[in-house]
C-alpha positions as CSV (number, residue, x, y, z in Angstrom):
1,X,145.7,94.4,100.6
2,X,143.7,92.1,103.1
3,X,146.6,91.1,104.9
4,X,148.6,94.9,104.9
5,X,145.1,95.9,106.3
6,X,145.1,93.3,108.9
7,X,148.3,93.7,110.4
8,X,147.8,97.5,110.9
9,X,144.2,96.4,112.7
10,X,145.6,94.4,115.1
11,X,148.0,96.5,116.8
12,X,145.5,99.4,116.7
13,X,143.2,97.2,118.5
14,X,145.5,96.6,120.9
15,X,146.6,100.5,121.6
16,X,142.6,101.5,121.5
17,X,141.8,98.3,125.0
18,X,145.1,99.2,126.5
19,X,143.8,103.2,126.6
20,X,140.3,101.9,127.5
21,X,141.3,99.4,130.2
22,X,143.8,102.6,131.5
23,X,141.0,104.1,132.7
24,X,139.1,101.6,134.5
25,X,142.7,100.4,135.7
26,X,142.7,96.7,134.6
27,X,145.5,94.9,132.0
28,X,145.0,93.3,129.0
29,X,145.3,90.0,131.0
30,X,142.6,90.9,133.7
31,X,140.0,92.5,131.3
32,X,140.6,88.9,128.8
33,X,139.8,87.1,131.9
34,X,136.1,88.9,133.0
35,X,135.1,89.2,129.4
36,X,135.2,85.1,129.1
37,X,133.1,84.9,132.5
38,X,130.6,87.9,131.1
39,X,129.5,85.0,128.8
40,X,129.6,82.6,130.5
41,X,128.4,80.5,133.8
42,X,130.6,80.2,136.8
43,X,133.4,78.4,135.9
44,X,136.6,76.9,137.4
45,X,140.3,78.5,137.6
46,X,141.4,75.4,135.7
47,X,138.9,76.0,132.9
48,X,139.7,79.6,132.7
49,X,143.5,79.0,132.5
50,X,143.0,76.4,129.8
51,X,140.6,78.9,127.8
52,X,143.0,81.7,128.1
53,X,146.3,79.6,127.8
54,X,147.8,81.1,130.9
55,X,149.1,78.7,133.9
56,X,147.6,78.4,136.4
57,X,149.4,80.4,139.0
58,X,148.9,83.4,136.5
59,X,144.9,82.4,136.6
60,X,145.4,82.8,140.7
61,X,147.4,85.9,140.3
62,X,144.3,87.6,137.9
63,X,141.9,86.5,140.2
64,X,143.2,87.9,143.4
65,X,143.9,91.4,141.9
66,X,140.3,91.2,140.2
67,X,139.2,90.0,143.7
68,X,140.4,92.9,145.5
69,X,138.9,95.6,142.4
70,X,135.4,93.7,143.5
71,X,135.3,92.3,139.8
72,X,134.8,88.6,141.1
73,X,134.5,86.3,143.7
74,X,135.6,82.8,144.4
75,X,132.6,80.3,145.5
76,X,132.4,77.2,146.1
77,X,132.0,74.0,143.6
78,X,128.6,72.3,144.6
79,X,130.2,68.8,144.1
80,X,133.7,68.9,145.0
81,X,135.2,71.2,147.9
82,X,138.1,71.7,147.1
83,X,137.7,73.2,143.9
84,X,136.1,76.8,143.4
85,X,134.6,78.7,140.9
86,X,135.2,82.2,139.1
87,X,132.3,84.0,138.9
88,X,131.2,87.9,138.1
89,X,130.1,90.5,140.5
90,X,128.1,93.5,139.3
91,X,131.1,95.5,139.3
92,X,132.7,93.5,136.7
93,X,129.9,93.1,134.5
94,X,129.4,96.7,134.2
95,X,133.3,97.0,133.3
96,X,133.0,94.5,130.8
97,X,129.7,96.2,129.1
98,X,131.5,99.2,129.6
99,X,133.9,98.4,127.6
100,X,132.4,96.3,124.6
101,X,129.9,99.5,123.8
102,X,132.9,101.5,123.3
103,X,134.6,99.2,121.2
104,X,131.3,98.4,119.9
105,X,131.0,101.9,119.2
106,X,134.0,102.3,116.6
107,X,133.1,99.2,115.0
108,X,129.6,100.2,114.1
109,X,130.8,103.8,112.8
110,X,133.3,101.8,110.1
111,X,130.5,99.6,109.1
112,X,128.1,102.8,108.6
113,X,130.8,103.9,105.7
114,X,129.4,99.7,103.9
115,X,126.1,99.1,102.0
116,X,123.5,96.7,102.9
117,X,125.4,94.2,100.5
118,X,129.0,94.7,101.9
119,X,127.4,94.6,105.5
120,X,126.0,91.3,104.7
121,X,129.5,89.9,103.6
122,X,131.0,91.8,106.7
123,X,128.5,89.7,109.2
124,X,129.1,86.7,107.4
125,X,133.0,86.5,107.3
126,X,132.9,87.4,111.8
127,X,130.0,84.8,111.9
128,X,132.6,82.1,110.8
129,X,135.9,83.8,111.7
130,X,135.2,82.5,115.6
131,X,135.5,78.4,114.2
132,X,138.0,79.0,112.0
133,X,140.0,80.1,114.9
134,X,138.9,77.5,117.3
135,X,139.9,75.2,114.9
136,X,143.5,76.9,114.4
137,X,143.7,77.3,118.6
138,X,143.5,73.4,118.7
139,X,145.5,72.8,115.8
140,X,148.2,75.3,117.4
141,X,147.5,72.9,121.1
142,X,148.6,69.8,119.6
143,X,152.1,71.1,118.0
């Protein structure tokens, strides 16, 4: 049951951003990249692209599109010129907070229809669900 449930979540998920992103005219690929800088500090493209397993030239590609939409800026790296960092401009950050509420949003009405009990169990399995996949990304890197 876990696993039929599952695999008709993740598609849904994936109709529900692409409808939401739609509107504030970004891709799947653009929105992935400005919600790792929303939580995080500046970082570079080659950190981004090995976050987000995307080359490098497709790193370049998101960020001059994301550039133009006023989402982000390029400045420089402190220590080492030719290297810049990615980082947020209000315009972004207020896309991405967009964004999470309203998926926010639907999540919180499901877990209204829970108990206190079934919440708790809920918050525990996505407390360690982000490890467990860490874990499987690097396992995944080194095939």
């Amino acid at each position: 049951e876990f696993i039929r449930s599952f695999r008709q979540i993740q598609p849904r998920f994936a109709r529900l951003y692409t409808k939401i992103l739609a509107c504030v005219d970004l891709t799947f690929p653009q929105f992935a990249l400005l919600n790792l800088l929303a939580d995080s500090k500046p970082m570079t493209m080659t950190d981004a692209s090995e976050k987000l397993c995307l080359t490098k030239p497709a790193i370049t590609n998101l960020v001059d599109k994301l550039e133009t939409k006023k989402c982000l800026k390029r400045i420089p790296h402190p220590q080492d010129r030719r290297v810049y960092l990615l980082e947020m401009k209000p315009h972004g950050v207020e896309i991405v907070q967009k964004i999470r509420t309203q998926v926010l949003k639907y999540m919180l009405e499901t877990l209204e229809s829970f108990n206190d009990l079934e919440k708790k169990i809920i918050a525990r399995f996505y407390a360690a669900l982000p490890s467990v996949l860490e874990k499987a990304i690097d396992r995944e890197g080194k095939k």
